[in-house]
N, CA, C and O of each residue as an XYZ file, in Angstrom:
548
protein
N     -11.561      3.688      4.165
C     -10.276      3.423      3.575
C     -10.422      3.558      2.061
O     -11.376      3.087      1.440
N      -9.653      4.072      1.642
C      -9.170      4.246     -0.274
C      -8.191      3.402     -0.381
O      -7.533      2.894      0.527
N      -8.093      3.244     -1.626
C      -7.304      2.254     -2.470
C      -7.158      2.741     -3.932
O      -8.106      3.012     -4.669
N      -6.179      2.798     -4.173
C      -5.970      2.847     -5.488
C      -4.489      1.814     -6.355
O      -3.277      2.020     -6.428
N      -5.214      0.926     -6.771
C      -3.855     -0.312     -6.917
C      -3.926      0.154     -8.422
O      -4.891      0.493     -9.107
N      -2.577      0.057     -8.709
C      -1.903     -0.439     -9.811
C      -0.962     -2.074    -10.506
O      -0.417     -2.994     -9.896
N      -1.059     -1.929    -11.323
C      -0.603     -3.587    -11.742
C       1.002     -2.497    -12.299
O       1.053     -1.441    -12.930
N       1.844     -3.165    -11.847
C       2.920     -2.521    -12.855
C       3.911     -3.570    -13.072
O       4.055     -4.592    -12.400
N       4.694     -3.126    -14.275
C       5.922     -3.963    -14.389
C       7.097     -3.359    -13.711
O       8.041     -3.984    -13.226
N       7.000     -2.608    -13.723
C       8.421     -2.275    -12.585
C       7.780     -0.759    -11.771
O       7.070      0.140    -12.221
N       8.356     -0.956    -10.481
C       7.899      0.207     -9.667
C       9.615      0.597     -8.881
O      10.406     -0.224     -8.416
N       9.693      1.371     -8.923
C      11.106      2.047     -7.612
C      10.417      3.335     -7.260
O       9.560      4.105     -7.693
N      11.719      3.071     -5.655
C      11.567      4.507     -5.114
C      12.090      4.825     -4.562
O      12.340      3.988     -3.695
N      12.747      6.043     -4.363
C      13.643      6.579     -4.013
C      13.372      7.642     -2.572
O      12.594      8.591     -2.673
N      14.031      7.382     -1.392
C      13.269      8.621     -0.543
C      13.885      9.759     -0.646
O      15.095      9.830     -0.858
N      13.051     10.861     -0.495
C      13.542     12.033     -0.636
C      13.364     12.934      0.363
O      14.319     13.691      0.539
N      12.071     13.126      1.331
C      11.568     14.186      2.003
C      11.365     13.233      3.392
O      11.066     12.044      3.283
N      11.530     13.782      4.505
C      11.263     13.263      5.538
C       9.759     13.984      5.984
O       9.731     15.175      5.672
N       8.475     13.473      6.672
C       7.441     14.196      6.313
C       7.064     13.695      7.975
O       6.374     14.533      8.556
N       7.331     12.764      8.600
C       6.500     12.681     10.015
C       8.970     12.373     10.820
O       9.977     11.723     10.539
N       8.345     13.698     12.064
C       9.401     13.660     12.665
C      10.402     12.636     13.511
O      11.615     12.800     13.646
N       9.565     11.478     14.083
C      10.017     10.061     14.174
C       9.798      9.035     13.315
O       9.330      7.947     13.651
N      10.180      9.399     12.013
C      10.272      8.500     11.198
C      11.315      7.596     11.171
O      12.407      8.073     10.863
N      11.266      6.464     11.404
C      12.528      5.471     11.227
C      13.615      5.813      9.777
O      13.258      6.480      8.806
N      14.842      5.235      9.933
C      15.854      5.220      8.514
C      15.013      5.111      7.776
O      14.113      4.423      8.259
N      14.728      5.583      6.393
C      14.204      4.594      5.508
C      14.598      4.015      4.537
O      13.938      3.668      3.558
N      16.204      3.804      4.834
C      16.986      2.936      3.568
C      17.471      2.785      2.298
O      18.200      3.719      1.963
N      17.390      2.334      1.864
C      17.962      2.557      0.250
C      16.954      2.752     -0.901
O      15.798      2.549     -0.532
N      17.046      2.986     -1.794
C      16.263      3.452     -2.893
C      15.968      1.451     -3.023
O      16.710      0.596     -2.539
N      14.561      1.188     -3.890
C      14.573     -0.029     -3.811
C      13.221     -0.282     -5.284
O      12.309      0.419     -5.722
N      13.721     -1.527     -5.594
C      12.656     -1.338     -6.892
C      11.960     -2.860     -6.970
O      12.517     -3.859     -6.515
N      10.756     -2.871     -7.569
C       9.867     -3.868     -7.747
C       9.430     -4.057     -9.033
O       9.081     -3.083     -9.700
N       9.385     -5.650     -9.670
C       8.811     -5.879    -11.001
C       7.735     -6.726    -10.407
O       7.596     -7.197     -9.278
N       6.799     -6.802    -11.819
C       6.079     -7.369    -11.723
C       4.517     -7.423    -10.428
O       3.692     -8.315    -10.230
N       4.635     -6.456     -9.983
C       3.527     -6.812     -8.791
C       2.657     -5.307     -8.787
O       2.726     -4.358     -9.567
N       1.972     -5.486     -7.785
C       0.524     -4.870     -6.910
C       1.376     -3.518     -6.423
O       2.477     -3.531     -5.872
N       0.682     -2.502     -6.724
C       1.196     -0.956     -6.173
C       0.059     -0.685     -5.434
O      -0.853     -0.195     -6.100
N      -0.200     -0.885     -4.065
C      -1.471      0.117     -3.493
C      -1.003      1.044     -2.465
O      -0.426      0.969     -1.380
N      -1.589      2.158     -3.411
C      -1.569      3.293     -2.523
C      -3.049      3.673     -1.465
O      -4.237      3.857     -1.728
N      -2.493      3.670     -0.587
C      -3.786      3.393      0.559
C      -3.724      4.493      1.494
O      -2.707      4.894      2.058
N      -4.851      4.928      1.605
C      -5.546      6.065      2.620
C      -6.318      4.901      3.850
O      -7.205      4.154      3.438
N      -5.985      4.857      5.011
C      -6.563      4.682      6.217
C      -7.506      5.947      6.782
O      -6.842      6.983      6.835
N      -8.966      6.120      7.238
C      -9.600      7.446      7.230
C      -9.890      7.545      8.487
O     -10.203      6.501      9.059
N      -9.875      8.364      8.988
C     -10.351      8.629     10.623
C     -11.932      7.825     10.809
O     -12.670      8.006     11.777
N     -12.178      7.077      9.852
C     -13.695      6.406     10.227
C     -13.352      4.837     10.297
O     -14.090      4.063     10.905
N     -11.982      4.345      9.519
C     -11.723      3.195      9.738
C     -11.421      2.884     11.376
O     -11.531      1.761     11.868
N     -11.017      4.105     12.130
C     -10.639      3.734     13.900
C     -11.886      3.717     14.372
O     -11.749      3.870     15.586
N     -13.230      3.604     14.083
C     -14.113      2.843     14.719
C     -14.565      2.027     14.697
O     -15.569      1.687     15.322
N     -13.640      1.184     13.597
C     -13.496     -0.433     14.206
C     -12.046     -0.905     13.909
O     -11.162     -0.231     13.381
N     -11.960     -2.257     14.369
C     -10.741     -2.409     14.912
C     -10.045     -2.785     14.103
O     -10.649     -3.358     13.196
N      -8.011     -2.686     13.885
C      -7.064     -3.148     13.291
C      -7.502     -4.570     12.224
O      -7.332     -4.688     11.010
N      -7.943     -5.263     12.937
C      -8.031     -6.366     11.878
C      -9.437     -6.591     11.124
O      -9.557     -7.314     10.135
N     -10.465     -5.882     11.720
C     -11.466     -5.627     10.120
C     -10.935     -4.664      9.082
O     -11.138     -4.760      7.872
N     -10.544     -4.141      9.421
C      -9.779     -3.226      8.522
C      -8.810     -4.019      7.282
O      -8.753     -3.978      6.053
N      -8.084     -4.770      8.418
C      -6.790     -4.920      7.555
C      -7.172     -6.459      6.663
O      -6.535     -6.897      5.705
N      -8.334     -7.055      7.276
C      -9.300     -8.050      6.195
C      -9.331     -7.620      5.079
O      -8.870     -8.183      4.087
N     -10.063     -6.222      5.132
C     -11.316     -5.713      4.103
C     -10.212     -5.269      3.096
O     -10.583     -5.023      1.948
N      -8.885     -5.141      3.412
C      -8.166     -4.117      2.522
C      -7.153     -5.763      1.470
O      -6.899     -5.879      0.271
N      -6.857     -6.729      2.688
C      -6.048     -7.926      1.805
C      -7.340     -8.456      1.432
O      -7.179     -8.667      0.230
N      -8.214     -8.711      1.641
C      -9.246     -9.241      0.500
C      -9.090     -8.719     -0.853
O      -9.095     -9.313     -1.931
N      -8.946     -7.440     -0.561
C      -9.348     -6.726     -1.991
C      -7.881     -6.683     -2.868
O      -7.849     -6.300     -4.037
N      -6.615     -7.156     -2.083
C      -5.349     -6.655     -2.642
C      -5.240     -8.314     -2.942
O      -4.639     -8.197     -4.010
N      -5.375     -9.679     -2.786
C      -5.278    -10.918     -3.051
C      -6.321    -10.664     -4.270
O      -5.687    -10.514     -5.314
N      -7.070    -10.614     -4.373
C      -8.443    -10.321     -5.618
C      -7.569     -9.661     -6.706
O      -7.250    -10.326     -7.692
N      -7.180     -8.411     -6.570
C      -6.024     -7.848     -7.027
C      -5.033     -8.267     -8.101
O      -4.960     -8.074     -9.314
N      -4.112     -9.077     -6.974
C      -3.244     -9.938     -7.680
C      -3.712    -10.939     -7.938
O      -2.672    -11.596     -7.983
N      -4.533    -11.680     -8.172
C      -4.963    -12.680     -8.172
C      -5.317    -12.684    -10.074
O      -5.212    -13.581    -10.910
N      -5.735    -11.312    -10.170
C      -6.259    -11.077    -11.090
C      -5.443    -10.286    -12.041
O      -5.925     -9.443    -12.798
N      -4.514    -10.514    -11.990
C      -3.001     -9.780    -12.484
C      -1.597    -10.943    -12.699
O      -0.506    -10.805    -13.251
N      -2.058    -11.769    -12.182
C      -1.393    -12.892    -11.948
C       0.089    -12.377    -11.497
O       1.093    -12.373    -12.209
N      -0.008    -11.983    -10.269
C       1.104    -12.159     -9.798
C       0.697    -12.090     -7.995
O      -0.387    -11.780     -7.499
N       2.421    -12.632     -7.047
C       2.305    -12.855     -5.956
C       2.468    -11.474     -4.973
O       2.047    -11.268     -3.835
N       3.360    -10.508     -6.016
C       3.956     -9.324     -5.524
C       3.409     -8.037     -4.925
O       3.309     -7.095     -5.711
N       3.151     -7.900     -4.045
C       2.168     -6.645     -3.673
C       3.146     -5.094     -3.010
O       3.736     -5.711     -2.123
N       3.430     -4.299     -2.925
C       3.949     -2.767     -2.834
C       2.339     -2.275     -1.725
O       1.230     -2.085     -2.224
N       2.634     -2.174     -0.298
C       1.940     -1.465      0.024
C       2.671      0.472      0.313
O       3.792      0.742      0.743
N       1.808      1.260     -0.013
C       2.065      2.692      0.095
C       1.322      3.354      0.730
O       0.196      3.448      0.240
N       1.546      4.024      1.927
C       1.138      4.933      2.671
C       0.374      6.221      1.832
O       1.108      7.175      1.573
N      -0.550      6.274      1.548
C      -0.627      7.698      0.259
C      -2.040      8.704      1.005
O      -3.207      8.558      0.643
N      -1.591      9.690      2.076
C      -2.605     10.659      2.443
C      -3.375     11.521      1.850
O      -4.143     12.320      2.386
N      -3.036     11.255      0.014
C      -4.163     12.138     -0.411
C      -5.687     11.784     -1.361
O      -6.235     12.610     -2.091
N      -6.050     10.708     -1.182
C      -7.224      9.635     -1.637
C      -8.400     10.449     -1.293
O      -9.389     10.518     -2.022
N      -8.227     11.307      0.275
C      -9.293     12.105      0.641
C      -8.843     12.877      2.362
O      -7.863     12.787      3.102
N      -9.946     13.495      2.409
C      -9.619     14.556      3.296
C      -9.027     13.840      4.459
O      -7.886     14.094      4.846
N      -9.937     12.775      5.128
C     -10.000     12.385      6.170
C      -8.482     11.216      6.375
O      -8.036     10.486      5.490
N      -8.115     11.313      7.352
C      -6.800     10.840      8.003
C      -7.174     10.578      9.349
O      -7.613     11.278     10.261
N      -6.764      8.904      9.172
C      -6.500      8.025     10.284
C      -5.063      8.607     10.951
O      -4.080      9.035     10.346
N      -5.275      8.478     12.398
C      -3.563      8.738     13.382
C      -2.823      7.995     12.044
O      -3.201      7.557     10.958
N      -1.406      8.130     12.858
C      -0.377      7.264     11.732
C      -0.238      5.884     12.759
O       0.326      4.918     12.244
N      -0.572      5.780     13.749
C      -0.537      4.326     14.889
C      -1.343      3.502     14.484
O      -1.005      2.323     14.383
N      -2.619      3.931     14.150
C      -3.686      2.678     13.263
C      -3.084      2.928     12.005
O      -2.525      1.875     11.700
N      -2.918      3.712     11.179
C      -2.354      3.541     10.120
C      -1.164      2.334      9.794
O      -1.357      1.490      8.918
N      -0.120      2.366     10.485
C       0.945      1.805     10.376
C       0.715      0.292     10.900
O       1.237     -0.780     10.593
N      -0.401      0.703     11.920
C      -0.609     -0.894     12.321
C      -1.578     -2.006     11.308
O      -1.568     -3.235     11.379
N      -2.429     -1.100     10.328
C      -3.301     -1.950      9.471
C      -2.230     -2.522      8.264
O      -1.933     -3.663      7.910
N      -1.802     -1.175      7.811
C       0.018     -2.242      7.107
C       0.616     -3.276      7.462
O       0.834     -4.242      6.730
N       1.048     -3.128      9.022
C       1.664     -4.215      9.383
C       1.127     -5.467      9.619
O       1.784     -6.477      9.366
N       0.113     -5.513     10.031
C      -1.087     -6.315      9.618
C      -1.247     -7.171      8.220
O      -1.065     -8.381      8.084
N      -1.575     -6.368      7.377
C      -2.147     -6.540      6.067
C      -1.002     -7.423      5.581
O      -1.308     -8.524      5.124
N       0.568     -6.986      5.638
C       1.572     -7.576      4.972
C       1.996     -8.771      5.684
O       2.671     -9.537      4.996
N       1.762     -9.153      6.960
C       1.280    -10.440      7.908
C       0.809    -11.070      7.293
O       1.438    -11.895      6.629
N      -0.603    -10.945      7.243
C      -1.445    -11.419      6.388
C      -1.258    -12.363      5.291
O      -1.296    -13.593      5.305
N      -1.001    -11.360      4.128
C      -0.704    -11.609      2.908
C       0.958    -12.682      2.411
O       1.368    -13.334      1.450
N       1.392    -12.300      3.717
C       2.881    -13.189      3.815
C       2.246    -14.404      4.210
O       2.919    -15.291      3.686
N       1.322    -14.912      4.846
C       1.077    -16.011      5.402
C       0.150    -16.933      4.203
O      -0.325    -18.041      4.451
N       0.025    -16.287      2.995
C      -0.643    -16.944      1.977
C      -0.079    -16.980      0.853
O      -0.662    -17.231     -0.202
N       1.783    -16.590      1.045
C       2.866    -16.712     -0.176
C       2.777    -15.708     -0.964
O       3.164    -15.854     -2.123
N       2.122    -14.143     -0.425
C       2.556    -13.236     -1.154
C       3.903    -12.614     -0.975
O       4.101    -12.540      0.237
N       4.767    -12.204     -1.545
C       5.802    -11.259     -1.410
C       5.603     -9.890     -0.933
O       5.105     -9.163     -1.793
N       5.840     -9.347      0.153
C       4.914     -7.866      0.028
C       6.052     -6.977      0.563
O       6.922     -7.690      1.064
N       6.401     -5.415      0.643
C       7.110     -4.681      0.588
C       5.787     -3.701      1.291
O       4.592     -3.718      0.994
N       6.435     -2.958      2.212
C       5.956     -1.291      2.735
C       7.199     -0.687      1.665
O       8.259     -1.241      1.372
N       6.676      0.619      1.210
C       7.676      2.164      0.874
C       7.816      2.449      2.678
O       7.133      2.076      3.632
N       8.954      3.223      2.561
C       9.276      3.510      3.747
C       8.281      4.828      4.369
O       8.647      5.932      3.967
N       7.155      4.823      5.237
C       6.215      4.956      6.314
C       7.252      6.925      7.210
O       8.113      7.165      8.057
N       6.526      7.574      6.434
C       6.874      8.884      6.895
C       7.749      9.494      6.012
O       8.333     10.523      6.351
N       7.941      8.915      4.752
C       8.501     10.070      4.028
C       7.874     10.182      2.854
O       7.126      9.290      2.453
N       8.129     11.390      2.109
C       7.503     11.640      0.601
C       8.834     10.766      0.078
O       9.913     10.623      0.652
N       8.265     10.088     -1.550
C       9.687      9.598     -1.940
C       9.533      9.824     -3.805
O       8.535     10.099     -4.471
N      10.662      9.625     -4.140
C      10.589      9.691     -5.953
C      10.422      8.683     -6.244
O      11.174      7.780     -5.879
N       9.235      8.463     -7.105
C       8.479      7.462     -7.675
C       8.531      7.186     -9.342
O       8.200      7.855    -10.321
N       9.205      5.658     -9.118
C       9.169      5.707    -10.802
C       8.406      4.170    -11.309
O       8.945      3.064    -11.359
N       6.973      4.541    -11.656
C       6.022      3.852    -12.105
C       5.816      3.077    -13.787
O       5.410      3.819    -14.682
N       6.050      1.913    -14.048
C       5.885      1.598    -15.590
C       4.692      0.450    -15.240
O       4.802     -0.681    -14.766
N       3.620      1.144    -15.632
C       2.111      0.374    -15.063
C       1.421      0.364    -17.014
O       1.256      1.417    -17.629
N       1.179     -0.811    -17.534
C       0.561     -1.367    -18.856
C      -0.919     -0.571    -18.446
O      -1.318     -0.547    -17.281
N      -1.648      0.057    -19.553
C      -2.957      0.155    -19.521
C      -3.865     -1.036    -20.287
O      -3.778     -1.291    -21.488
N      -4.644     -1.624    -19.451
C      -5.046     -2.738    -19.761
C      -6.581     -2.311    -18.504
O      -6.497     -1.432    -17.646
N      -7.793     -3.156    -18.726
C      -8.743     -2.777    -18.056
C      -8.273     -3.155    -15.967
O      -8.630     -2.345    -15.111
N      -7.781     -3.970    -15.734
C      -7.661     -4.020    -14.500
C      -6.100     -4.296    -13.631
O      -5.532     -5.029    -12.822
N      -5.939     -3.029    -14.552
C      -4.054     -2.613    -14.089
C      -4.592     -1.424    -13.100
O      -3.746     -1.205    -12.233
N      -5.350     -0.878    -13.016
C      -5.583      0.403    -12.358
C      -7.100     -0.030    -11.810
O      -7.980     -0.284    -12.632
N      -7.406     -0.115    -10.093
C      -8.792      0.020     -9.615
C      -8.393      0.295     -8.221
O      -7.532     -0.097     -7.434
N      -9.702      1.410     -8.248
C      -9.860      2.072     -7.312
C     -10.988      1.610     -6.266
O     -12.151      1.440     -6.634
N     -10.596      1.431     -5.018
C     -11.876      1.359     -4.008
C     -11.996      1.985     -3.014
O     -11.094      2.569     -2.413
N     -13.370      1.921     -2.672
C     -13.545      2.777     -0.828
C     -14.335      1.778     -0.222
O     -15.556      1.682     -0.349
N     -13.427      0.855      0.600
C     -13.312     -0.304      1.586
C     -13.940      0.122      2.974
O     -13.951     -0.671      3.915
């Protein structure tokens, strides 16, 4: 799994492209201050082990995160290009749903982008040393 979080002060997004063919509605354009942007790659090596080591290893690192950003707000993002390898979208979607379980059950606020489409992204992220970190979980 990849990770690449951002700290931002305001994040929106807008959908634009429909990209997997049973993709649910995905709703209104929608925007976030203050919180956690991770864009996350699930890899065809995370499905040899199961949904919830996975989805540990990834809110460990996204509570650490915010923790360290001081805020509750986390933005998880579906983002397939971190690296070659691609998890199905069924473990994919299920370590999200998971993760934001999770993280709801310890008073984070958390948001999915809407799951099968490309969307317009408008990012205002401070450069500061740990507004931007990258991992391979």
């Amino acid at each position: 799994m990849k990770v690449l979080v951002f700290y931002t002060q305001s994040f929106s997004y807008n959908p634009s492209e429909k990209n997997l063919e049973d993709a649910p509605d995905p709703g209104e354009a929608k925007s976030f201050e203050d919180c956690i942007l991770a864009f996350i790659q699930i890899e065809e090596s995370d499905e040899e082990k199961d949904v919830k080591s996975r989805e540990k290893k990834l809110v460990n690192h996204l509570k650490w995160t915010a923790r360290k950003n001081n805020t509750k707000n986390v933005v998880l993002h579906s983002f397939a290009h971190l690296s070659e390898s691609k998890a199905t979208v069924e473990f994919t979607k299920a370590v999200f749903d998971a993760a934001q379980a999770r993280l709801e059950k310890v008073d984070h606020q958390v948001a999915q982008t809407p799951f099968g489409y490309f969307l317009d992204l408008k990012i205002d992220a401070p450069g500061f040393s740990l507004a931007r970190i990258w991992a391979d979980l």
